[in-house]
N, CA, C and O atoms as a printed pandas DataFrame, in Angstrom:
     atom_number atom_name residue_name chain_id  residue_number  x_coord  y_coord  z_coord
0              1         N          UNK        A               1  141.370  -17.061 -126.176
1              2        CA          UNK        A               1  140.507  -18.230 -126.316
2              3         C          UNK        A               1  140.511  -18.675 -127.780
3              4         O          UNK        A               1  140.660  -17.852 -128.683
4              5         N          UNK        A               2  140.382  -19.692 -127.957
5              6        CA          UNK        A               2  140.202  -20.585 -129.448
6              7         C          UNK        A               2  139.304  -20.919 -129.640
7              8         O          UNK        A               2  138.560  -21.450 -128.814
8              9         N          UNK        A               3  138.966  -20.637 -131.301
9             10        CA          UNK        A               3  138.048  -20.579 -131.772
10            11         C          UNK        A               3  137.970  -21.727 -132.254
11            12         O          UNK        A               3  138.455  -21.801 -133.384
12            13         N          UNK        A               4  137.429  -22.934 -131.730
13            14        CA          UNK        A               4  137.143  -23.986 -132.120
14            15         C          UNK        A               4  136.024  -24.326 -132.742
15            16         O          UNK        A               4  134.871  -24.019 -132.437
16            17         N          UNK        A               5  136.661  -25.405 -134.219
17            18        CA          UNK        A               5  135.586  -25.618 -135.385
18            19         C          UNK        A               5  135.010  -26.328 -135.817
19            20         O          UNK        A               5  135.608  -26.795 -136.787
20            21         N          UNK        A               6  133.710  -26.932 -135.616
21            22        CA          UNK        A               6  132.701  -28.357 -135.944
22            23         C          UNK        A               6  132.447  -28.084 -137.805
23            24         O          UNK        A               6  131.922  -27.133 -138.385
24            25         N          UNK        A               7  132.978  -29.174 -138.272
25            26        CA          UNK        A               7  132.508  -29.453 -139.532
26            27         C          UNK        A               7  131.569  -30.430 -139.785
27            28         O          UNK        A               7  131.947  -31.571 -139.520
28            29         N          UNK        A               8  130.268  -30.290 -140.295
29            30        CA          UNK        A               8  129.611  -31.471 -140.541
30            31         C          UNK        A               8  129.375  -31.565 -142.337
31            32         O          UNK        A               8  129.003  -30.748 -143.179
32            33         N          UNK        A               9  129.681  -32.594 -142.371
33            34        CA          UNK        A               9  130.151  -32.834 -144.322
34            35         C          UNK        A               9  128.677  -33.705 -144.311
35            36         O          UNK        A               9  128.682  -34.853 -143.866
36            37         N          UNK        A              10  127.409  -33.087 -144.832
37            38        CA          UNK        A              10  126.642  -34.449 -144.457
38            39         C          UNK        A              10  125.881  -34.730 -146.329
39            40         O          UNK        A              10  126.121  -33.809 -147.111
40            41         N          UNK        A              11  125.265  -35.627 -146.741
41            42        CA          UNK        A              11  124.850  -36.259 -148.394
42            43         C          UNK        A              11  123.301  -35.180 -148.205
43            44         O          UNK        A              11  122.376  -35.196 -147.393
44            45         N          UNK        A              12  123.590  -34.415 -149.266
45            46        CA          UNK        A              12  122.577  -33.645 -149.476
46            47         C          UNK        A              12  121.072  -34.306 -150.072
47            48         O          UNK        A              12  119.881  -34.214 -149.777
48            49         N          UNK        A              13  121.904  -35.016 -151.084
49            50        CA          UNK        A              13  120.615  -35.620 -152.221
50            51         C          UNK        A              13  120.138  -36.875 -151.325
51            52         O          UNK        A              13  119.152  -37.468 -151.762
52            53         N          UNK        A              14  120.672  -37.327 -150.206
53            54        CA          UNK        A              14  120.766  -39.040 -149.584
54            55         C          UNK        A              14  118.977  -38.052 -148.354
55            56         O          UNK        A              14  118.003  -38.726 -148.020
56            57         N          UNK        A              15  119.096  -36.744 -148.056
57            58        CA          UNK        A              15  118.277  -36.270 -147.598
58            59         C          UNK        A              15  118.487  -35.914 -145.920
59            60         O          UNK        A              15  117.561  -35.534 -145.203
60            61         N          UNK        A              16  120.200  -36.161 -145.357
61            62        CA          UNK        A              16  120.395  -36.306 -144.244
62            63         C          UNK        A              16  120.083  -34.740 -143.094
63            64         O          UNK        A              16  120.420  -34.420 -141.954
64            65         N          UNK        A              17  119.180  -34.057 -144.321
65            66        CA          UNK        A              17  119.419  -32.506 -143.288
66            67         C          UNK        A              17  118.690  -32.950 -141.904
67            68         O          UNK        A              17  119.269  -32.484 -140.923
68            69         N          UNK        A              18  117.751  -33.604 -141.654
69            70        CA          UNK        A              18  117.338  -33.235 -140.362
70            71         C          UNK        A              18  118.644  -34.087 -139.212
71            72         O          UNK        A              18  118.681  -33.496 -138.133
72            73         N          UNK        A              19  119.362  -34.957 -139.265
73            74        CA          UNK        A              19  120.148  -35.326 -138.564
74            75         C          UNK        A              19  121.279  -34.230 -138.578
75            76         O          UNK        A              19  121.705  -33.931 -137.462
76            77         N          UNK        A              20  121.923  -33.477 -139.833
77            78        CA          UNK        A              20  122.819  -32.570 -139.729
78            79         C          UNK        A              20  121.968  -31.527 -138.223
79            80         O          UNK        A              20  122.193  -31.535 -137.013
80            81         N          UNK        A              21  121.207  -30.927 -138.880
81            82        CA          UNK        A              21  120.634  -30.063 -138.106
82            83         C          UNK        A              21  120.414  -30.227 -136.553
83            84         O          UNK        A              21  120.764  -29.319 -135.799
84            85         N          UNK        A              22  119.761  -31.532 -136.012
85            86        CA          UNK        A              22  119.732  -32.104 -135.012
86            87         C          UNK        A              22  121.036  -31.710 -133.978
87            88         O          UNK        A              22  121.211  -30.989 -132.996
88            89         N          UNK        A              23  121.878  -32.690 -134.869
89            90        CA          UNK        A              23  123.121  -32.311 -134.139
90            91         C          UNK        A              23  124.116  -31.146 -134.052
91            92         O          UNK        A              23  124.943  -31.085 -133.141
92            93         N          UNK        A              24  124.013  -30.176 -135.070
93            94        CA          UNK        A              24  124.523  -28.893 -134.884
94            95         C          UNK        A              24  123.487  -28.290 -133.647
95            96         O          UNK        A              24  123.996  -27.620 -132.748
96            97         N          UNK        A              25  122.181  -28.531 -133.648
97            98        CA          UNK        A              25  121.399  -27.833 -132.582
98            99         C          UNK        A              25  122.110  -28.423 -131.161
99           100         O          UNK        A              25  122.226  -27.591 -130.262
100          101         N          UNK        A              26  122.569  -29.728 -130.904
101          102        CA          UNK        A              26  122.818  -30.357 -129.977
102          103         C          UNK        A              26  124.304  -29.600 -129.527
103          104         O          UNK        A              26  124.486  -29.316 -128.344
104          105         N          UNK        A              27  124.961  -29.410 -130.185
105          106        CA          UNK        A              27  126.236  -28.628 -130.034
106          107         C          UNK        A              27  125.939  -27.302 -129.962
107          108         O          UNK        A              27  126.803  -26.811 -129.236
108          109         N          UNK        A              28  125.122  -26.390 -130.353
109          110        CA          UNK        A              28  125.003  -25.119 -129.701
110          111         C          UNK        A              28  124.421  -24.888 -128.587
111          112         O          UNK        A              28  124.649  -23.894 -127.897
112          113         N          UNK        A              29  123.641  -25.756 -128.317
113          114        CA          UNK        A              29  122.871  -25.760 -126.766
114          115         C          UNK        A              29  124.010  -26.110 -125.939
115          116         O          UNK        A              29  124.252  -25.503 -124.896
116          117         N          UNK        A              30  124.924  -27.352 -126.496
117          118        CA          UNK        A              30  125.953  -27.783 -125.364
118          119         C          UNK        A              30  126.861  -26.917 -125.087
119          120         O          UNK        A              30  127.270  -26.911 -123.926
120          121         N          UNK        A              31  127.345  -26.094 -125.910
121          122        CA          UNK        A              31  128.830  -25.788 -126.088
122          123         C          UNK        A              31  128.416  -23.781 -126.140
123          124         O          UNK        A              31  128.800  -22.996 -125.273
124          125         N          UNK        A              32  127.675  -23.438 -127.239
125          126        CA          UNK        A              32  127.168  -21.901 -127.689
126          127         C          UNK        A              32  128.323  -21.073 -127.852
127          128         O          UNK        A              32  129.056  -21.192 -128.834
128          129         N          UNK        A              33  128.499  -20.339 -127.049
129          130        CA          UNK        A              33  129.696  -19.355 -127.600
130          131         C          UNK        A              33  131.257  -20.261 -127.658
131          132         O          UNK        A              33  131.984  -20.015 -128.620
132          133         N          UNK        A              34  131.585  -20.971 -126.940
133          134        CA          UNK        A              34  132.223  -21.789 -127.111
134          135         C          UNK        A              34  133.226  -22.623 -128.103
135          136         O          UNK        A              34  134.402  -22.983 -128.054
136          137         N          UNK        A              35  132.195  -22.735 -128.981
137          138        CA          UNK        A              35  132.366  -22.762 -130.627
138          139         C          UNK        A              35  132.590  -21.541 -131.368
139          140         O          UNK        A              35  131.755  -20.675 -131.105
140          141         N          UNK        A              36  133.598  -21.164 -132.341
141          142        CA          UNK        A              36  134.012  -20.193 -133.237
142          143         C          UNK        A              36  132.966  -20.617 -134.457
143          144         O          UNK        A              36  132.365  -19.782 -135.132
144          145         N          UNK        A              37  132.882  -21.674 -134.581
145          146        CA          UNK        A              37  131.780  -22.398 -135.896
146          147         C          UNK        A              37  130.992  -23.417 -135.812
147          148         O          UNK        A              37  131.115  -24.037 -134.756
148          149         N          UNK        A              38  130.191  -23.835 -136.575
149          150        CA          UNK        A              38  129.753  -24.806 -136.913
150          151         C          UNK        A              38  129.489  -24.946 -138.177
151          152         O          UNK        A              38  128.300  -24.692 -138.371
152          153         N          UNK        A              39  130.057  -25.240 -139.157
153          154        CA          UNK        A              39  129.937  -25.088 -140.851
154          155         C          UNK        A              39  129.004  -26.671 -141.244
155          156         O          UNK        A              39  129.549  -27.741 -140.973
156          157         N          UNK        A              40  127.928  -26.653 -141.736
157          158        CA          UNK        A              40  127.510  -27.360 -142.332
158          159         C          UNK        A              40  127.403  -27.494 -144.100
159          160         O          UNK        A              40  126.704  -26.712 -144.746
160          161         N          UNK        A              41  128.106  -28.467 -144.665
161          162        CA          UNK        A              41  128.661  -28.865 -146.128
162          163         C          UNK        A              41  127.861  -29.671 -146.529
163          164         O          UNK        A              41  127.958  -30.797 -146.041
164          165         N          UNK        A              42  127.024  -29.485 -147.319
165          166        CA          UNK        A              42  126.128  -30.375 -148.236
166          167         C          UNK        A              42  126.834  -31.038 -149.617
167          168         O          UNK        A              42  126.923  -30.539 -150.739
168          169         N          UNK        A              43  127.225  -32.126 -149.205
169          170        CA          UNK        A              43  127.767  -33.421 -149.999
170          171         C          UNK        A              43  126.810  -33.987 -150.866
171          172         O          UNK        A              43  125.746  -33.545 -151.301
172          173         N          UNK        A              44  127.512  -35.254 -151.057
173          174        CA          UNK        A              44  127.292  -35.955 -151.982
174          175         C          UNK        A              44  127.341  -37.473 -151.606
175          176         O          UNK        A              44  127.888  -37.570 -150.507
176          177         N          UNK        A              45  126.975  -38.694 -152.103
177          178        CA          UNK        A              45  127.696  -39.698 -151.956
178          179         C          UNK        A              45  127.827  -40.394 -150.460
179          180         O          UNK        A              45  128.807  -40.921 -149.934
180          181         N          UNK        A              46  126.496  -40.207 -149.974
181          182        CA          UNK        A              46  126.170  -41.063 -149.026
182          183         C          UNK        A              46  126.897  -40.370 -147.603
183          184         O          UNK        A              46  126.505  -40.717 -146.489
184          185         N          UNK        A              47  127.806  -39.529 -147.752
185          186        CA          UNK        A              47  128.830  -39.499 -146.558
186          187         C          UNK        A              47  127.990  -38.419 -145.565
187          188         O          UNK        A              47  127.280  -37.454 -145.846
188          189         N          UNK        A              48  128.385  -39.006 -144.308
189          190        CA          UNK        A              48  128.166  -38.112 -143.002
190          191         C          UNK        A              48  129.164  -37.893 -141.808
191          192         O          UNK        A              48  129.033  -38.504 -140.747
192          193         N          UNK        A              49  130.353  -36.821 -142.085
193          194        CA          UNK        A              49  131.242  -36.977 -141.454
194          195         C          UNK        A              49  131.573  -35.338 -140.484
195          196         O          UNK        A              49  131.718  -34.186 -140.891
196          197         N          UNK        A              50  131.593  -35.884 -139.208
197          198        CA          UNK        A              50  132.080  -34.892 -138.431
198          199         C          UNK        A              50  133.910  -34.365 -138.256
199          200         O          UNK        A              50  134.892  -35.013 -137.895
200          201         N          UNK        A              51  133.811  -33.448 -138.537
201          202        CA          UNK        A              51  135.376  -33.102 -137.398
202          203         C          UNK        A              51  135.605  -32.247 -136.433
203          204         O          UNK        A              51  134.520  -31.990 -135.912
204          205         N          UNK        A              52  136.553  -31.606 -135.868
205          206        CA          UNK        A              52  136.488  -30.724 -134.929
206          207         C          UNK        A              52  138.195  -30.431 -134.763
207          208         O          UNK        A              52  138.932  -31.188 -134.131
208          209         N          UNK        A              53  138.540  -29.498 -135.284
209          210        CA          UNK        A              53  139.426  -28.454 -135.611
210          211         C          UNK        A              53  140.155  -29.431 -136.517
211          212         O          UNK        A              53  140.815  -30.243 -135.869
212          213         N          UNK        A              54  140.208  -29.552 -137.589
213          214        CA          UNK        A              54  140.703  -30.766 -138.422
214          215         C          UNK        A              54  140.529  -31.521 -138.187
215          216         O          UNK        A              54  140.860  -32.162 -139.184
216          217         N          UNK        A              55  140.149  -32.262 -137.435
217          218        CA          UNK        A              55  140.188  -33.635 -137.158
218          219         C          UNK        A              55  139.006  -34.587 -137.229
219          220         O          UNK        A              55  138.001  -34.430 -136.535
220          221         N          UNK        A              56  139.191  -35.729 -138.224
221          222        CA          UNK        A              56  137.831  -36.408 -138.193
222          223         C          UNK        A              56  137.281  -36.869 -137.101
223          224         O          UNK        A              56  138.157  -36.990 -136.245
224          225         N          UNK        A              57  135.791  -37.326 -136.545
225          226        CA          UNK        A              57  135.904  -37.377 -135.133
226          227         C          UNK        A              57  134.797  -38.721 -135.898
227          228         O          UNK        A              57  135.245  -39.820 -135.570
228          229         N          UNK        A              58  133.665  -38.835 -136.695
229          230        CA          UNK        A              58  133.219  -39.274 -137.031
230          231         C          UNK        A              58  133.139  -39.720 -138.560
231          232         O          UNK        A              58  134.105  -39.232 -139.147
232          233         N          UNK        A              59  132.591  -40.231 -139.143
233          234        CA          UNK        A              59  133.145  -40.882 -140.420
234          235         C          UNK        A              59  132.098  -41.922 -141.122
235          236         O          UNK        A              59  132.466  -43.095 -141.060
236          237         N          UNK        A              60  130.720  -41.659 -141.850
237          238        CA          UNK        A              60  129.668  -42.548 -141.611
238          239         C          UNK        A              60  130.589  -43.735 -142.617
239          240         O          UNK        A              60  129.924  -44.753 -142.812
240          241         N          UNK        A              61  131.543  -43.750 -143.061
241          242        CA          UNK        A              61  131.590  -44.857 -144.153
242          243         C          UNK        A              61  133.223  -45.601 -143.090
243          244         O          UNK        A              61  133.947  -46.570 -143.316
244          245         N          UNK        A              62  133.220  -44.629 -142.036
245          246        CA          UNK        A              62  134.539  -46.000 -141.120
246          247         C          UNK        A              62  133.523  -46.478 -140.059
247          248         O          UNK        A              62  133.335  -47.686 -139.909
248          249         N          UNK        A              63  132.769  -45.432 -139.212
249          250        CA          UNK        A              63  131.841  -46.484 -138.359
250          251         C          UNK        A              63  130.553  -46.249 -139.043
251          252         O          UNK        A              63  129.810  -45.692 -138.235
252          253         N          UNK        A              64  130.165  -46.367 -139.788
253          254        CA          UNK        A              64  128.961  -46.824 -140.320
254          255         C          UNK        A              64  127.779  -46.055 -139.444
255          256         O          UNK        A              64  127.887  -45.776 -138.250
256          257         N          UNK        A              65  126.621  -45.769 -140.288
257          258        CA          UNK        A              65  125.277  -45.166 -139.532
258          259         C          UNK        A              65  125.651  -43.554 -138.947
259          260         O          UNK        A              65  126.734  -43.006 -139.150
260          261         N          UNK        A              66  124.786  -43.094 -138.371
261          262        CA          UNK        A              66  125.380  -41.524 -137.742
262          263         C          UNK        A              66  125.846  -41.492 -136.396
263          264         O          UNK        A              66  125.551  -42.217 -135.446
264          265         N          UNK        A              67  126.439  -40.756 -136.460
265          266        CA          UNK        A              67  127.577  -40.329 -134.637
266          267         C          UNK        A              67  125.924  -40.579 -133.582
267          268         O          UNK        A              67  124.725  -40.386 -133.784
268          269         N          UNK        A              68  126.659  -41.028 -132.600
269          270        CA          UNK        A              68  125.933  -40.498 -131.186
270          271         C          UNK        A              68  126.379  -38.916 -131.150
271          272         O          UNK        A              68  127.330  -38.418 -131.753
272          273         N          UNK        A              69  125.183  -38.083 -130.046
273          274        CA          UNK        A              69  125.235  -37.273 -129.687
274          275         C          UNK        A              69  126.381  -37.013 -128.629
275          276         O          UNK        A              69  127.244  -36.146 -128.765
276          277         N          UNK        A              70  126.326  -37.459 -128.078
277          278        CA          UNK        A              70  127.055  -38.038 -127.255
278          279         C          UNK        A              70  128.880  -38.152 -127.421
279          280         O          UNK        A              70  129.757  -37.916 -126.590
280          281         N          UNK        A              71  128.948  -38.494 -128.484
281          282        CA          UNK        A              71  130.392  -39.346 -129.098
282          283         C          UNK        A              71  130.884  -38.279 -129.542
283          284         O          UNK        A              71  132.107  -38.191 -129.436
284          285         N          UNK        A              72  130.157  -37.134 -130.171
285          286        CA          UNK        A              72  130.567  -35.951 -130.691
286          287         C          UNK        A              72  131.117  -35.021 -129.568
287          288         O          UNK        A              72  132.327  -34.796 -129.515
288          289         N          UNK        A              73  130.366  -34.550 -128.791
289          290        CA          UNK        A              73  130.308  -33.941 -127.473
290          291         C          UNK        A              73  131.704  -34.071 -127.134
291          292         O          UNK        A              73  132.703  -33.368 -127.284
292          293         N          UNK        A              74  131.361  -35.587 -126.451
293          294        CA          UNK        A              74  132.809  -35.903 -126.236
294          295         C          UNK        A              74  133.913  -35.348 -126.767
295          296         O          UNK        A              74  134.561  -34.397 -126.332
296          297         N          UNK        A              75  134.151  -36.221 -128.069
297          298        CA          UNK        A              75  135.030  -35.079 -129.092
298          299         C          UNK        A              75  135.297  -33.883 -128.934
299          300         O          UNK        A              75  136.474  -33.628 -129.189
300          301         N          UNK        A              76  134.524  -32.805 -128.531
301          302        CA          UNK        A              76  134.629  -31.502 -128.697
302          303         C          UNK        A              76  135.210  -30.926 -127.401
303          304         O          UNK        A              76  136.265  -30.326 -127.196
304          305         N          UNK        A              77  134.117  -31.319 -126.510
305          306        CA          UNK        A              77  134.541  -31.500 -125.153
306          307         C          UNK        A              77  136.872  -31.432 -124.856
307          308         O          UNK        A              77  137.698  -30.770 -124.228
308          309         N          UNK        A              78  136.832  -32.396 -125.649
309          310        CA          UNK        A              78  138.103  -32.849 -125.410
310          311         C          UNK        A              78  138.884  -31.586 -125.867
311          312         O          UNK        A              78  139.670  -30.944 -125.170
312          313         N          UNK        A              79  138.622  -31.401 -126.832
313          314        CA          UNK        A              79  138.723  -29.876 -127.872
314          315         C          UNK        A              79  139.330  -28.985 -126.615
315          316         O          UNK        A              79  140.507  -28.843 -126.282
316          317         N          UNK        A              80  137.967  -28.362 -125.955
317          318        CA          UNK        A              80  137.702  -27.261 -125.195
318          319         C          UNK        A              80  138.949  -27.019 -124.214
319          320         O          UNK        A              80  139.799  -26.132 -124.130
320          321         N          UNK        A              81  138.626  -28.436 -123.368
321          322        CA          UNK        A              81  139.898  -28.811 -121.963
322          323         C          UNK        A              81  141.745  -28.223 -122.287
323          324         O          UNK        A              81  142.615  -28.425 -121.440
């Protein structure tokens, strides 16, 4: 099995922890052992960006505002299959 890996890069000083958090909680309830990680990176510079095994999945400065719950899932989801 593969150990598949959620990165969330989210702006530390911008104050985004409770949305980081939110959604790492949303992915361990969904997914739990499932996931090898979930690394949360306290940035800089406005950014809030997801990936999932390299790959950007979200990107607050290409679609603007934060991921759906949802949109991520998906993402990962796709991962898993």
């Amino acid at each position: 099995m593969t150990a598949h890996k959620v990165k969330i890069t989210y702006c530390a000083e911008c104050g985004y922890e409770p949305q980081t958090l939110d959604l790492a909680k949303a992915l361990m309830l969904e997914f739990g052992a499932r996931l090898g990680s979930i690394e949360l990176i306290p940035w800089e510079g406005g950014t809030f960006d997801v990936s999932v095994d390299g790959e950007l999945v979200h990107s607050m400065n290409r679609e603007g505002g934060f991921p759906e719950h949802d949109a991520v899932k998906r993402a990962v989801r796709a991962r898993l299959s």
